[in-house]
Residue, then its C-alpha position, 0 to 999 in steps of 0.5 A: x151169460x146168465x139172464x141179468x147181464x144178458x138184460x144190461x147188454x140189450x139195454x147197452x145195445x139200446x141206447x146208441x140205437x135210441x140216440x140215433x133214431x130220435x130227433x130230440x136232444x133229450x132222448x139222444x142223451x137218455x140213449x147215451x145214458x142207458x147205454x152207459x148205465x147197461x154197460x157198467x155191471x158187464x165191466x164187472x161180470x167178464x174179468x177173471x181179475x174181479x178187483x182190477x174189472x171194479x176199479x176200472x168200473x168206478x173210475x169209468x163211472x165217475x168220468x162218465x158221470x160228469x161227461x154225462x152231467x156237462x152233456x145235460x148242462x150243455x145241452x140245456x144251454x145249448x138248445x133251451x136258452x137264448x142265443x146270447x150265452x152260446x159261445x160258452x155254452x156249445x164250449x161246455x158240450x164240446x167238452x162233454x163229448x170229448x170227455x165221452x169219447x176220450x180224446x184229446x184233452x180228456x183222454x187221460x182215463x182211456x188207457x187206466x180203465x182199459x187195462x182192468x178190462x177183459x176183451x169183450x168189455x173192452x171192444x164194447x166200450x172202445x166202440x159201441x159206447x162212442x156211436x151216439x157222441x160222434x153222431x151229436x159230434x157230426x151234428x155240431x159240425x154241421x150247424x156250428x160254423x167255428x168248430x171244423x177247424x177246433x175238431x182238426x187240431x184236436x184230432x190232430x194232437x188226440x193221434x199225437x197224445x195217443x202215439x206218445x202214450x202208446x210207446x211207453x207202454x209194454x201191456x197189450x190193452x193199455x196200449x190198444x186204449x192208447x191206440x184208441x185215442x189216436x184212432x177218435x182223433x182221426x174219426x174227429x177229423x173224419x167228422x169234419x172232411x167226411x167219410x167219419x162212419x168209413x173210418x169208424x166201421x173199419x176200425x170197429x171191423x179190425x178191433x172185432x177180429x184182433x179181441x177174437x183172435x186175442x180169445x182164441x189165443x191165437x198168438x200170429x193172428x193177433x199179432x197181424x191184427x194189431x199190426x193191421x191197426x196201424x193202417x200200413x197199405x196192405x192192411x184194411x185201415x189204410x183204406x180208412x185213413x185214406x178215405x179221409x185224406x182223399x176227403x181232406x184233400x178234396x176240401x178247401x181246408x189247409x193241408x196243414x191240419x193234415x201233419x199232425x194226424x200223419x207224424x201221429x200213424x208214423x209215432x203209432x207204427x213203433x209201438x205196433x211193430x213191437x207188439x207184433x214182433x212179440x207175438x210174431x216170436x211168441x208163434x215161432x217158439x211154440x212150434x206151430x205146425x200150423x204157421x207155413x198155411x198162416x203165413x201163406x193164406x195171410x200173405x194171398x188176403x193181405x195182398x188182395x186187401x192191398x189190390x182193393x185199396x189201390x182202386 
């Protein structure tokens, strides 16, 4: 890496940690900007497919741009000006973060961009770039009284949109970007029920070792990884699914809230099936040697994750 994209990662790295540290609206959205700003060469540097990295790099860029606008805008109006003009003015930051975090209704840029990206330019901004929104996003929770129930249907039709958009898919990263928006739509509900950085830290964890198998060329691990996505029992996701609905379900919210996120993970299981299959057959045709001791050590980890995940 040479010393000018190692300088724009430690400024990306910065901005969440400034973001949350601060106890000012202002310099949390100078951390969401920095991080933004810093991530936007290493979208363009890692990409052996230089002209699709730089589309995806303008197309990212402008979303975000006007995220970040409406995010001043609304914060400004929001926190600086009199309560009269709240309503509309919480609605416009609601929107920001939403654009920010690519969610349902403006989850149209995720799987477009992502599919220019190469893996570690990828993991960064399906992950890292969404902490400092889902922490403005957890502190509207907490001081608006309305929102809880606005954030669960968007949840709820963000793990739709993201399944619908997942099946139509037949290239790996348009379908993890779509996998992505389904996935934000149950952190939103985890940041009403609970349980939000649990849900968050354990796909973070899951998409980490899926990019790091998809580097080593490993076609069966990643194959299991993204099978690990769809939080099916065995795997470690299911505990973070579960650890929300056990939230919800200890809440005085509707179990209706609760349809739409579950019909989404069972839309979602298609599509991570199919992959997995084509990996999975990717394995056996090349002849490994070394799938017997794959299918064995997966077997004993998965089965024990699945031991945890009952207690």
């Amino acid at each position: 890496m040479s010393s000018g994209n190692f300088l724009f990662l430690l400024l990306m790295l910065l901005g969440p940690l400034v973001s949350v540290s601060s106890s000012s609206w202002l310099v949390c959205w100078v951390g969401v900007e920095l991080s933004f700003l810093g991530l936007i060469p290493i979208l363009l540097s890692e990409s052996s497919y230089f002209s699709l990295s730089k589309e995806s790099a303008m197309k990212y860029f402008c979303i975000q741009a006007m995220g970040s606008g409406l995010l001043l805008c609304g914060g400004i109006l929001v926190f600086c000006l009199p309560q009269e003009i709240s309503g509309p003015a919480e609605v416009i930051f609601i929107l920001s973060l939403l654009i920010k975090l690519g969610v349902f209704p403006a989850h149209f840029w995720v799987p477009s961009v992502v599919s220019g990206l190469s893996w570690v330019p990828m993991f960064l901004l399906l992950t890292w770039q969404k902490i400092p929104p889902f922490f403005f996003m957890s502190n509207l929770v907490e001081n608006l009284s309305w929102i809880s129930e606005v954030l669960l249907v968007l949840g709820g039709l963000s793990a739709v949109v993201g399944a619908l958009i997942g099946l139509s898919q037949t290239k790996v990263a348009p379908m993890l970007g779509a996998s992505s928006i389904s996935h934000s739509g149950w952190v939103l509900m985890g940041s009403v029920y609970g349980s939000l950085w649990i849900y968050f830290g354990l796909y973070c964890l899951s998409f980490s070792a899926l990019i790091y198998f998809f580097i080593l060329k490993e076609s069966f691990f990643s194959g299991l990884m993204i099978l690990s996505l769809s939080g099916l029992p065995p795997f470690v996701m299911f505990l973070g699914k579960w650890s929300v609905m056990k939230c919800a379900l200890g809440l005085g919210y509707s179990y209706w809230f609760l349809v739409l996120p579950l019909l989404g993970s069972v839309m979602s299981l298609f599509f991570y099936l199919k992959f997995f299959y084509s990996f999975y057959l990717e394995e056996e045709f090349s002849g490994s040697s070394k799938l017997a001791m794959v299918v064995s050590a997966s077997v004993a980890v998965l089965t024990g994750v699945g031991y945890i995940s009952l207690f």
